[in-house]
PAZA-156925 format. One record per residue: x, y negated, z negated of N, C-alpha, C, O in turn; residue in one letter. Coordinates in steps of 0.05 Angstrom, whole numbers, padded with zeros to 5 digits, always signed. Layout:
N
XYZXYZXYZXYZa
...
% end
This chain:
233
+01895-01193-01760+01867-01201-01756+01861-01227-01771+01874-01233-01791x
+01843-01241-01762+01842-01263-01778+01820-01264-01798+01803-01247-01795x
+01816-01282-01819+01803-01285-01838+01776-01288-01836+01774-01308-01822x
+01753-01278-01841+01736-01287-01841+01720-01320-01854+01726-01331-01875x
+01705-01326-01838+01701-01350-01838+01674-01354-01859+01662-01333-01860x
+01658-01377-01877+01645-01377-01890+01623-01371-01865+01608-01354-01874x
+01615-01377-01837+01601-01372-01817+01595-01337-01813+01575-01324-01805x
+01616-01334-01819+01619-01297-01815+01596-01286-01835+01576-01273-01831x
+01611-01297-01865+01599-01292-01881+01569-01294-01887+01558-01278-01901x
+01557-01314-01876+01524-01324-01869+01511-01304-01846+01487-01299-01848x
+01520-01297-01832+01509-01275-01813+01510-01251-01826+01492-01235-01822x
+01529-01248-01841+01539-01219-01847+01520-01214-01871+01516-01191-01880x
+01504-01242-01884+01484-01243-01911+01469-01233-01900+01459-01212-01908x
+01458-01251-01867+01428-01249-01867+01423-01222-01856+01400-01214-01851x
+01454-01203-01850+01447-01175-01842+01435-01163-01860+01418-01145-01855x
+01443-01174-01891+01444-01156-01909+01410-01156-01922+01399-01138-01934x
+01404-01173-01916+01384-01177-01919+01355-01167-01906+01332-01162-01915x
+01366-01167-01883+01348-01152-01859+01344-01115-01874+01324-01100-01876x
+01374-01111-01881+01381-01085-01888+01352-01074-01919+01336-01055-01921x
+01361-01098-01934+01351-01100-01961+01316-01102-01954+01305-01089-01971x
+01298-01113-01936+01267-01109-01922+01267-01082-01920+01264-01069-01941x
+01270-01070-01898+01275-01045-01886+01282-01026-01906+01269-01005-01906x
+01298-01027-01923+01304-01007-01947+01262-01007-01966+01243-00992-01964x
+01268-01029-01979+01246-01047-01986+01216-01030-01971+01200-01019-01987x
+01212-01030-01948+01188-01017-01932+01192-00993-01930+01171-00980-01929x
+01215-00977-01930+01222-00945-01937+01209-00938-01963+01197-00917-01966x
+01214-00961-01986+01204-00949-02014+01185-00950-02024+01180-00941-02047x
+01164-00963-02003+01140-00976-02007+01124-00960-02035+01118-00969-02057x
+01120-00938-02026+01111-00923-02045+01118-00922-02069+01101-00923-02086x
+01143-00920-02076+01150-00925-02101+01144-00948-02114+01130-00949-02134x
+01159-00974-02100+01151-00993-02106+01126-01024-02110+01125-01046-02120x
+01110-01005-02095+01082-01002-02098+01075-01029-02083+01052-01039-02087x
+01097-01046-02060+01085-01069-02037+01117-01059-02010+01140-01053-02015x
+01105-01062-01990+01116-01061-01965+01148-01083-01965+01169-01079-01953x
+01139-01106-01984+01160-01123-01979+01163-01143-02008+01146-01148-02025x
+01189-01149-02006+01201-01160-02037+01197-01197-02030+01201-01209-02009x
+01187-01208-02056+01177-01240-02054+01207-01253-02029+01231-01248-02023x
+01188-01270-02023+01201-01289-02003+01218-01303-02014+01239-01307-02001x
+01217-01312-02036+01228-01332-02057+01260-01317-02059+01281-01327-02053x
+01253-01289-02070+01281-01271-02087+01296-01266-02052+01320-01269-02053x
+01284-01261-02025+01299-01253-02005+01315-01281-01996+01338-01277-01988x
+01307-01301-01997+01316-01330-01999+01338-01339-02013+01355-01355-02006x
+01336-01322-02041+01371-01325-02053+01379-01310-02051+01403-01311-02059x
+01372-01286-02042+01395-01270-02033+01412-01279-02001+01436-01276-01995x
+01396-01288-01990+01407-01305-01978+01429-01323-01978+01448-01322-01962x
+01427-01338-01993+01435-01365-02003+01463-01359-02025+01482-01375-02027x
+01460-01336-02038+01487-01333-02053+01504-01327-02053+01504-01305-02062x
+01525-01333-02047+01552-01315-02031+01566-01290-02049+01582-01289-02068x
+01555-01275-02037+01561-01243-02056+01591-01244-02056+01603-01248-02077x
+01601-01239-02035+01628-01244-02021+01646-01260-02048+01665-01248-02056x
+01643-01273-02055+01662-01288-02087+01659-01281-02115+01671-01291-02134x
+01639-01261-02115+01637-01247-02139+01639-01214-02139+01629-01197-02153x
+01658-01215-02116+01670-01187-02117+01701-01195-02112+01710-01214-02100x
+01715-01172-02128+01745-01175-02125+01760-01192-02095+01744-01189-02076x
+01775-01201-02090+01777-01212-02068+01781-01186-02042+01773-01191-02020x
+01793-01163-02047+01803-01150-02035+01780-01135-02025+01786-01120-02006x
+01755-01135-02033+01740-01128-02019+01712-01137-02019+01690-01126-02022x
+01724-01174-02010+01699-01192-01991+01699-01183-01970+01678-01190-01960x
+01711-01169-01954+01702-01160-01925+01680-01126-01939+01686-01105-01927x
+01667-01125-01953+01656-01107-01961+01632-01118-01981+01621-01102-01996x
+01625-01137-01980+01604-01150-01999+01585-01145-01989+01567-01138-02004x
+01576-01147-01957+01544-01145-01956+01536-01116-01940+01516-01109-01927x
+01554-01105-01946+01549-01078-01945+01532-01069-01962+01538-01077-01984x
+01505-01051-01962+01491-01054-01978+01501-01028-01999+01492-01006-01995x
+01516-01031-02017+01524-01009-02037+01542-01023-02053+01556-01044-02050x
+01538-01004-02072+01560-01022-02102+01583-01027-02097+01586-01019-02074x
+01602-01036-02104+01627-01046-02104+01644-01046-02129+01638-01065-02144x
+01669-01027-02140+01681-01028-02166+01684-01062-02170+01676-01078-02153x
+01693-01067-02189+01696-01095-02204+01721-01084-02223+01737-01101-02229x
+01724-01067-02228+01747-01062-02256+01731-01053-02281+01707-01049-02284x
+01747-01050-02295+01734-01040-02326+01715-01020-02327+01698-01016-02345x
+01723-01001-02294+01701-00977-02289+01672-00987-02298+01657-00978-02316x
+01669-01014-02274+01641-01025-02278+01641-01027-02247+01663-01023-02236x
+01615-01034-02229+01609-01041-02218+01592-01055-02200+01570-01046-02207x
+01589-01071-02183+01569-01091-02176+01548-01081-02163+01553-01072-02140x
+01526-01079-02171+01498-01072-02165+01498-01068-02130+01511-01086-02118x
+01489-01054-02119+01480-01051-02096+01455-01078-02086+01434-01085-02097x
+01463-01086-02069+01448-01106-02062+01414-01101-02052+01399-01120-02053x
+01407-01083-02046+01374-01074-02053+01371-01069-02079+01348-01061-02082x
+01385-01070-02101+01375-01063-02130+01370-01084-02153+01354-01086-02172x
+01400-01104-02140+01390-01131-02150+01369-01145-02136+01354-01160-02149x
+01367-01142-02110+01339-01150-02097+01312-01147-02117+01298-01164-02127x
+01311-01116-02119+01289-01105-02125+01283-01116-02156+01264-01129-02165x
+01306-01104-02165+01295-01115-02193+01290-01147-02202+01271-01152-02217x
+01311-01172-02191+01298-01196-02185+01265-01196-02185+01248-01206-02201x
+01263-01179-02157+01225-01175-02150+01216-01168-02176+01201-01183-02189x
+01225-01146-02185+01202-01130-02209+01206-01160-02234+01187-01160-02250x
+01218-01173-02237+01225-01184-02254+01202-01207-02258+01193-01217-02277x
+01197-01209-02229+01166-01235-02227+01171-01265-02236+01154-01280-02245x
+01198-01272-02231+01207-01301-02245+01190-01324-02235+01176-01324-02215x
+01191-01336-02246+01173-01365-02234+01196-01396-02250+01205-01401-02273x
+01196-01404-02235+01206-01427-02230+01208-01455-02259+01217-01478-02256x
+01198-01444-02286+01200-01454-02302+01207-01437-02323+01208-01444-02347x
+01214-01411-02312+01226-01394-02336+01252-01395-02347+01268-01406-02332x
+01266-01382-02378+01284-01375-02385+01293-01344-02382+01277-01328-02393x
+01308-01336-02374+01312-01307-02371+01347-01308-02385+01366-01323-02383x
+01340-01286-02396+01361-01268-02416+01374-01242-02390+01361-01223-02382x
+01393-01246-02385+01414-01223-02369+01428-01211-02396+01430-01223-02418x
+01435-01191-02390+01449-01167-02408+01462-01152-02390+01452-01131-02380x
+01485-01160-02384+01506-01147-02372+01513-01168-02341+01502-01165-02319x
+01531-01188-02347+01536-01217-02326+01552-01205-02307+01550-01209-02283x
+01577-01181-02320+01590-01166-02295+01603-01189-02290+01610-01202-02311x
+01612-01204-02256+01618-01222-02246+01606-01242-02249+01616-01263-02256x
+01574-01237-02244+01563-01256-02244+01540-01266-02220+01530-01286-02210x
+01542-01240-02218+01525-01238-02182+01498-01248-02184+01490-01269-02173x
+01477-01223-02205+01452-01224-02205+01447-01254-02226+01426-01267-02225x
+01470-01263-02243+01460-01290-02257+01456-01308-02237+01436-01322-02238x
+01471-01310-02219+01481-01324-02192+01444-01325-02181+01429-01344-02184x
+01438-01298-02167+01410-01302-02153+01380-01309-02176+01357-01314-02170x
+01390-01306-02200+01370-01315-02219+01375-01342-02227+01356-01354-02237x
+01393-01351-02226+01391-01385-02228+01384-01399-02209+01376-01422-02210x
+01389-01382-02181+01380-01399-02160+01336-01402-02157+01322-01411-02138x
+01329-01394-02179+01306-01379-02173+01282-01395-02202+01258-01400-02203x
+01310-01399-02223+01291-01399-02246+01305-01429-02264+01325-01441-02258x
+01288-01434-02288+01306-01472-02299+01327-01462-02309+01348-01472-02302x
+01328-01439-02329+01351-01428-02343+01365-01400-02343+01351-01385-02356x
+01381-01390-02338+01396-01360-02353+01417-01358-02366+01438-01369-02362x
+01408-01341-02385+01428-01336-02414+01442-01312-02405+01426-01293-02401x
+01459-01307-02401+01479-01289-02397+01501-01272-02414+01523-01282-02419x
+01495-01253-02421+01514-01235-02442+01528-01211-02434+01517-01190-02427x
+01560-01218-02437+01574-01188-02420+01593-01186-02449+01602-01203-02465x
+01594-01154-02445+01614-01152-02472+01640-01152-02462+01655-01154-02481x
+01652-01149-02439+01683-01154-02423+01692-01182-02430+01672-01195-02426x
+01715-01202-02440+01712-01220-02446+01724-01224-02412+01709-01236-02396x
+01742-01217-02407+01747-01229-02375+01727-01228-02355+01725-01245-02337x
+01708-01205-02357+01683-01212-02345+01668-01244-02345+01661-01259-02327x
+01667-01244-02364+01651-01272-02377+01669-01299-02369+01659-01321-02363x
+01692-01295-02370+01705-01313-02360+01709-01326-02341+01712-01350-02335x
+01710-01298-02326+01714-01303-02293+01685-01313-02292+01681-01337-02289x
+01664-01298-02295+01635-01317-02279+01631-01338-02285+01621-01353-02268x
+01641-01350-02322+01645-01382-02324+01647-01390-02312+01631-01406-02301x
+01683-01381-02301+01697-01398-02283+01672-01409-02259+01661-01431-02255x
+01668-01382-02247+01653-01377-02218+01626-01399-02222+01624-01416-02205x
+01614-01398-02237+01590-01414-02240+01592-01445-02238+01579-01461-02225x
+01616-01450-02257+01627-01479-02258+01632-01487-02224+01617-01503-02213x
+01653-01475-02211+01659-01481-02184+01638-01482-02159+01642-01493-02137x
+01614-01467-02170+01596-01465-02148+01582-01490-02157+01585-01509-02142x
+01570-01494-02176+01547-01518-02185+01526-01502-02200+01503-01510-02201x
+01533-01483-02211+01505-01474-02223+01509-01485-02259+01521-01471-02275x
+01499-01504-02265+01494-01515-02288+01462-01509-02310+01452-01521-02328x
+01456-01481-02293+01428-01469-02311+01446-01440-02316+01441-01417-02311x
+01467-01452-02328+01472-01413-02330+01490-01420-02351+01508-01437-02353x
+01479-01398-02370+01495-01397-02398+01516-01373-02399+01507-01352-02390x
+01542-01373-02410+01542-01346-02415+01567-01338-02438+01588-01351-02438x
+01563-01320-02454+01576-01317-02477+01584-01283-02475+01569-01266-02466x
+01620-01277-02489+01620-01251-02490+01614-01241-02514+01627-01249-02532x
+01594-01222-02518+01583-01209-02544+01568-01176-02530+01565-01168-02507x
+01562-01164-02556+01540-01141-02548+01514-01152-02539+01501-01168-02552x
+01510-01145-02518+01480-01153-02493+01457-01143-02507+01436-01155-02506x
+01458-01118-02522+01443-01105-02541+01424-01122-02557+01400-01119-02558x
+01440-01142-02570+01429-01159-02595+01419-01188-02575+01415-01211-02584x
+01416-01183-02556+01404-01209-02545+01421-01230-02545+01445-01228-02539x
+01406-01259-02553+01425-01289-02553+01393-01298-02575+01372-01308-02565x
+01397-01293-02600+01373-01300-02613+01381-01334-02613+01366-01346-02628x
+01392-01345-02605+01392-01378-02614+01380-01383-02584+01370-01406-02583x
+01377-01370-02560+01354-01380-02542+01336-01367-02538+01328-01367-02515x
+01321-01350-02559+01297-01336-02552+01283-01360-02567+01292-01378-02581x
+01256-01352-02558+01249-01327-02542+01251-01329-02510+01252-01351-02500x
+01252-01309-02497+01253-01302-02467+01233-01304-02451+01214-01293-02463x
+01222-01316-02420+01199-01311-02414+01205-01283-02397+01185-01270-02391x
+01227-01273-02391+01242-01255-02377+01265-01241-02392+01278-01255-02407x
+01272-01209-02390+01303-01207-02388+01305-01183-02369+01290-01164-02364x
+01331-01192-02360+01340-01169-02349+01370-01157-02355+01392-01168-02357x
+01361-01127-02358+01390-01106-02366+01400-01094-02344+01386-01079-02330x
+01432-01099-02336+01439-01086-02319+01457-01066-02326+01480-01067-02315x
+01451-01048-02345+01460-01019-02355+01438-01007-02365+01415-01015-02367x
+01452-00981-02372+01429-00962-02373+01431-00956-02404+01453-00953-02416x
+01405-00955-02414+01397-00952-02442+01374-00917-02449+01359-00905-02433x
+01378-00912-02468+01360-00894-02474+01330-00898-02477+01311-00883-02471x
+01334-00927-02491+01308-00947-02500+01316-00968-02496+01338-00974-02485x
+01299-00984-02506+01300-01007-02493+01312-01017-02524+01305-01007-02546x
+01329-01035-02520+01340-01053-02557+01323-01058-02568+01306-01070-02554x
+01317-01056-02589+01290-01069-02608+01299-01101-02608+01281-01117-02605x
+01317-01109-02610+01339-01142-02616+01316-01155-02585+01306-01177-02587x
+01312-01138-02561+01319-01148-02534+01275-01143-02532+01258-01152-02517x
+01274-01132-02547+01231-01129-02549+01235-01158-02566+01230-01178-02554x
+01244-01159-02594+01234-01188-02611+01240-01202-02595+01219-01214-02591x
+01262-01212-02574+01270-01238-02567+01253-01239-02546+01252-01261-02535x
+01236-01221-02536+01219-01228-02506+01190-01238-02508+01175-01219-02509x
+01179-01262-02510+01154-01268-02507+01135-01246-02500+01136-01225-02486x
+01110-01261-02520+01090-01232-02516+01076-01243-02481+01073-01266-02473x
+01073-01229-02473+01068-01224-02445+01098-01229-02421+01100-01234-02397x
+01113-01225-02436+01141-01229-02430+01143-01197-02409+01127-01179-02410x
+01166-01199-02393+01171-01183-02380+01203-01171-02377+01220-01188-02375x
+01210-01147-02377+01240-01130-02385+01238-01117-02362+01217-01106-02355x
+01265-01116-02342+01271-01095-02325+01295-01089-02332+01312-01106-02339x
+01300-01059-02332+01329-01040-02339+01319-01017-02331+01295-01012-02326x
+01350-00994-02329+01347-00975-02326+01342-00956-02357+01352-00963-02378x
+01333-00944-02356+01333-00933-02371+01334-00890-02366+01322-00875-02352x
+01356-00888-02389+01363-00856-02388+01389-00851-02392+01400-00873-02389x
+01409-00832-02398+01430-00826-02401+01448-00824-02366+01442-00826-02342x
+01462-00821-02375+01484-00813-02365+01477-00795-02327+01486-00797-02304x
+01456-00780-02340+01457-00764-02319+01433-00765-02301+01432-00756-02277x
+01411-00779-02319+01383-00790-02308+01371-00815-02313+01363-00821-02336x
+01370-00828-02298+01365-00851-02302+01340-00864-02283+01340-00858-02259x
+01315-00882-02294+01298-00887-02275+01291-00917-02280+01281-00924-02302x
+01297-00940-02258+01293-00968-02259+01262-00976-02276+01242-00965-02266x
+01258-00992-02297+01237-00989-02310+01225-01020-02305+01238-01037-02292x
+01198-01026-02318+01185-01046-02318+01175-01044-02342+01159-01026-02347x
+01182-01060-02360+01161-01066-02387+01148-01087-02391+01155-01107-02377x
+01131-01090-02404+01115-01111-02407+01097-01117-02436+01076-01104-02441x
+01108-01136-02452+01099-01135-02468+01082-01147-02488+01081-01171-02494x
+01069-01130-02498+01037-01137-02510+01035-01165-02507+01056-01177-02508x
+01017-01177-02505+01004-01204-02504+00993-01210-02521+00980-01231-02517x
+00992-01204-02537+00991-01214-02566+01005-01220-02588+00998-01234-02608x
+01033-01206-02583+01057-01199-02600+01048-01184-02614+01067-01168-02619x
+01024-01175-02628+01019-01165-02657+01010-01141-02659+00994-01134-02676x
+01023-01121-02636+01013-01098-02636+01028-01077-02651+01052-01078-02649x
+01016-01058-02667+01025-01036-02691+01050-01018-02680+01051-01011-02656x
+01070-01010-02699+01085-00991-02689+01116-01008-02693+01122-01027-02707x
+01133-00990-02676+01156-01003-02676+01156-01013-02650+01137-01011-02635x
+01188-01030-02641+01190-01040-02622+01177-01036-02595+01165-01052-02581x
+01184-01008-02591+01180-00998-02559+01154-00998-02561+01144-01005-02539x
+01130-00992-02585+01112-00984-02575+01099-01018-02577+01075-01019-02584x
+01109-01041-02572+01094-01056-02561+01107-01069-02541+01110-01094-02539x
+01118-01041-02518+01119-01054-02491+01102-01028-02477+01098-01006-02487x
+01091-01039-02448+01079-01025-02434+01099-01016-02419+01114-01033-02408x
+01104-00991-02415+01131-00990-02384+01118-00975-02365+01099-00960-02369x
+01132-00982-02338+01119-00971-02320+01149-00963-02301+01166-00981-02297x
+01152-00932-02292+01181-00920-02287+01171-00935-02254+01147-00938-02247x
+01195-00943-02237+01199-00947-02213+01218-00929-02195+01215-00904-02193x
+01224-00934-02190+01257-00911-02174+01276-00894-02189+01279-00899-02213x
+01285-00882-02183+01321-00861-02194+01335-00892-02193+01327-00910-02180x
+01356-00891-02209+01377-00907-02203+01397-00891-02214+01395-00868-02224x
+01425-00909-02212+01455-00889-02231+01464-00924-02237+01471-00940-02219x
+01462-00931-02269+01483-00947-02271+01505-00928-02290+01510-00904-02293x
+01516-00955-02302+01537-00945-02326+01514-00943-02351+01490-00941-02353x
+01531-00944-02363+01512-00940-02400+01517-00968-02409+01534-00983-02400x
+01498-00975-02428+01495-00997-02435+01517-00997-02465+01516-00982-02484x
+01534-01015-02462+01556-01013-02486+01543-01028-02513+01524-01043-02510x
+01549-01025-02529+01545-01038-02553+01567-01043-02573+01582-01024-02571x
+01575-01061-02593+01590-01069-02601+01580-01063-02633+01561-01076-02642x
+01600-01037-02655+01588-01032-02676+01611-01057-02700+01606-01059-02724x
% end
């Protein structure tokens, strides 16, 4: 059989995409609008999923479901990085903090979207390979370093955005200081066995009493299943 063509691959996006609406208007309810910004369906468009999955299974990229990567990790289902992109509310002059780069997929559709992303995976070949990948594509708004995702990247906070793509019990206290007050956090949050995609948002003032969590607002969205969020003691 012969190889698929980058042509293949552009049809085979904009299926995925059609797929990713339609999922999107199924969840309405949960997710509380019929349809995900024009802007975030536009780079999903536009990014070739297909090179940030193992090569052996680019004929499986816009399939809408996760895909192993190695290191018993895997690449987000393509309605989840959709969605959370959406919940994330980027605008076009922000810095956003990623916590967990993986390949390098969701940094991929958030650079296409925003001036900067800081990127933190604790795999060092993870981090490498998406270097690599970022360098070869042209994306020159994307940072990324291997460390614990936990403790943030305090030499570019504060954040107008972050996003966690593992699952936490709470949210990092390291990952509340580095986020601007009216700043915005999407992750999963829960163990192992329960887990629910979250939205936080936090105080607008910075100066509200308590510890970390209690100066974010969260608001639970969908079930999800990631991995657990690693940390480095």
């Amino acid at each position: 059989m012969k190889e698929m063509s980058e042509e293949h691959y552009a049809i085979l996006r904009r299926h995925m995409v059609e797929v990713i609406a339609i999922q999107a208007e199924l969840a309405s309810d949960e997710i509380g609008k019929a349809a995900l910004d024009g802007r975030v369906m536009a780079a999903m468009r536009g990014v070739p999923r297909h090179l940030f999955v193992p090569a052996q299974l680019a004929g499986y990229a816009y399939h809408n479901m996760p895909l192993p990567i190695g290191f018993d990790k895997t690449i987000s289902q393509p309605f989840i990085v959709a969605l959370m992109t959406d919940l994330l509310d980027v605008r076009p002059d922000d810095t956003v903090l990623e916590v967990g780069t993986g390949l390098g997929y969701q940094a991929a559709v958030l650079g296409s979207l925003v001036r900067q992303v800081w990127t933190v995976e604790v795999v060092e070949e993870f981090a490498a390979a998406a270097e690599a990948l970022f360098q070869k594509l042209g994306y020159v708004n994307i940072g990324v370093r291997t460390g614990d995702g936990s403790r943030g990247w305090a030499e570019h906070a504060p954040f107008d955005r972050i996003i966690v793509t593992a699952a936490a019990e709470r949210v990092p206290p390291a990952l509340v200081e580095q986020l601007k007050p009216g700043g915005r956090i999407v992750l999963p949050m829960g163990g192992a066995g329960a887990q629910t995609l979250t939205v936080g948002i936090k105080d607008a003032q910075g100066d509200a009493q308590g510890d970390a969590q209690g100066r974010l607002s969260l608001r639970p969205v969908i079930p999800v299943r990631f991995t657990q969020l690693e940390t480095v003691q």
